[in-house]
N, C-alpha and C positions, 0 to 999 in steps of 0.2 A: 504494500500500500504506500510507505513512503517513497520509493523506488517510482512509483507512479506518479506521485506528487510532485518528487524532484523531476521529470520525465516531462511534466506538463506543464514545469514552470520555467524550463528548460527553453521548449519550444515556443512557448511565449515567450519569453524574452527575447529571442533569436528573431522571434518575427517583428515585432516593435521593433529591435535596432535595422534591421533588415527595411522593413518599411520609412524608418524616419531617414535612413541612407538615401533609399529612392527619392521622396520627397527634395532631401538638398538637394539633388546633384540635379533632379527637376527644373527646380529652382534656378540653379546655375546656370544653366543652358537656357533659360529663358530669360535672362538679361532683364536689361530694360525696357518700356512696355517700347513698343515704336525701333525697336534697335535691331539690326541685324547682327550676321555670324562676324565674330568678333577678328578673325582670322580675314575679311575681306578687305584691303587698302587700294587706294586711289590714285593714279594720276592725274594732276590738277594743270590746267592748261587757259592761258586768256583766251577767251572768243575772238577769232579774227576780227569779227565786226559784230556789234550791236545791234538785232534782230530784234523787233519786240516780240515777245514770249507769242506763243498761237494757244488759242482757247478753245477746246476739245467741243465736240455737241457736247452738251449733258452732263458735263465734267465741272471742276472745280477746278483752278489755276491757285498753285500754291508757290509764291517765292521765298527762298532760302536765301538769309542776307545775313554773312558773319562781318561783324564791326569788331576790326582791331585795331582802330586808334589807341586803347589805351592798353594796348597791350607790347613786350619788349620792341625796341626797336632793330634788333638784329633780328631774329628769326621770330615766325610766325607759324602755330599748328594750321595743320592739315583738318578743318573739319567733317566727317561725315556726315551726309542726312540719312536717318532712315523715315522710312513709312508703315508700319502696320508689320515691322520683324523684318523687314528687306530694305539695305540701301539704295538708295537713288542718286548718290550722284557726292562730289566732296566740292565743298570751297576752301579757298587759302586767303590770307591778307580779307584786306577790306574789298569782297566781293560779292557776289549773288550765282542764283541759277533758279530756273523756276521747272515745275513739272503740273503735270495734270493729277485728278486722284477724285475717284467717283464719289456722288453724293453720300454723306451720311458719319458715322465717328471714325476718326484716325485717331492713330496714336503715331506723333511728331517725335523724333530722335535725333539729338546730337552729338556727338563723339568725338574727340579726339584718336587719329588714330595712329597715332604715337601719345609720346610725352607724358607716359600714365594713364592714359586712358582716361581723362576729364569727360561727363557723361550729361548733360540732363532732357528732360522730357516733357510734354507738354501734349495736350487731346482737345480734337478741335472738331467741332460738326459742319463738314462742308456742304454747301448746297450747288445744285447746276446753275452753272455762271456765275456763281462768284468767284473771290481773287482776294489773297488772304496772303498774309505777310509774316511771316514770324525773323528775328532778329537774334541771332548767336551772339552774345558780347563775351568776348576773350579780355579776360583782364588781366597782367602780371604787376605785381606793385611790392615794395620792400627793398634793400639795398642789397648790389652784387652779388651776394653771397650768399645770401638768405633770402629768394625771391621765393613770393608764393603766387599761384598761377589758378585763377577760377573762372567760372564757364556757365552763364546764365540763356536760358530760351526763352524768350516772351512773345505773346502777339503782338503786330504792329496798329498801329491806328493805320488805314490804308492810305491818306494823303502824305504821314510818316513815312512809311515802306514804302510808297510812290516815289519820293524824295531819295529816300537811301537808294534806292534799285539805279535812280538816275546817276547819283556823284559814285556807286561803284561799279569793277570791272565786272562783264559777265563771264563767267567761268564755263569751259570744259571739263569733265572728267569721265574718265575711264577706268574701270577694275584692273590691277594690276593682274600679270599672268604667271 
């Protein structure tokens, strides 16, 4: 009878830690909401020339605008966007890119992907034909030695994001191979 006892209590426990395992490593692999495979980096590229963006039937037109003005003046991360667990597309410096994304809730990702992996997120309810703005601000501030480096996503007011999208470049990129 104890033999059984120990046996059953055995097996429970084995499957609780067994289960709470599953659960993290779930967890892990599903990131941030909006974020894609962590493992995918970008080539970033100015746009020959300045296109205005083209607006899908039925779609939503989202611009991605990273502001690093106050961010170091030597180098600059590489931001990714994601959309709904997949990226779309990376900007660098003080630039933009815009994509399409069907009516209804996304979940918005932005990443660093280097430098630590600086991360945040942001969900937004698009509708057909609108045109929605959201703003990356890379900040680095503190002396030479001891820089700290942080990474905010907000919506834009659209005359805002109008304005940014104007005085920055528009960006290419590509998945690295």
């Amino acid at each position: 009878m104890a033999q059984a006892r120990f046996m059953l209590l055995l097996f429970t426990t084995v499957f609780l830690v067994t289960a709470a395992q599953a659960q993290d490593q779930a967890a892990g692999l599903a990131g941030a909401p909006g974020c894609g495979d962590p493992k995918v980096k970008f080539s970033v590229n100015t746009a020959a020339y300045q296109q205005p963006a083209r607006h899908e039937a039925g779609k939503a037109l989202v611009y991605f605008i990273e502001d690093d003005s106050n961010f170091s003046p030597i180098s600059k991360p590489t931001t990714r966007a994601g959309v709904d667990g997949k990226w779309v597309g990376a900007t660098h410096g003080n630039s933009y890119f815009s994509f399409s994304v069907d009516p209804g809730v996304h979940h918005l990702c932005a990443s660093w992907q280097s430098w630590g992996g600086k991360m945040a997120v942001v969900h937004f309810t698009a509708e057909a034909g609108g045109i929605y703005y959201f703003e990356v601000k890379n900040v680095s501030y503190g002396a030479a030695n001891s820089t700290t480096e942080d990474m905010s996503l907000t919506p834009l007011d659209s005359d805002e994001g109008a304005l940014l999208a104007d005085q920055y470049e528009l960006i290419t990129s590509q998945p690295k191979k």
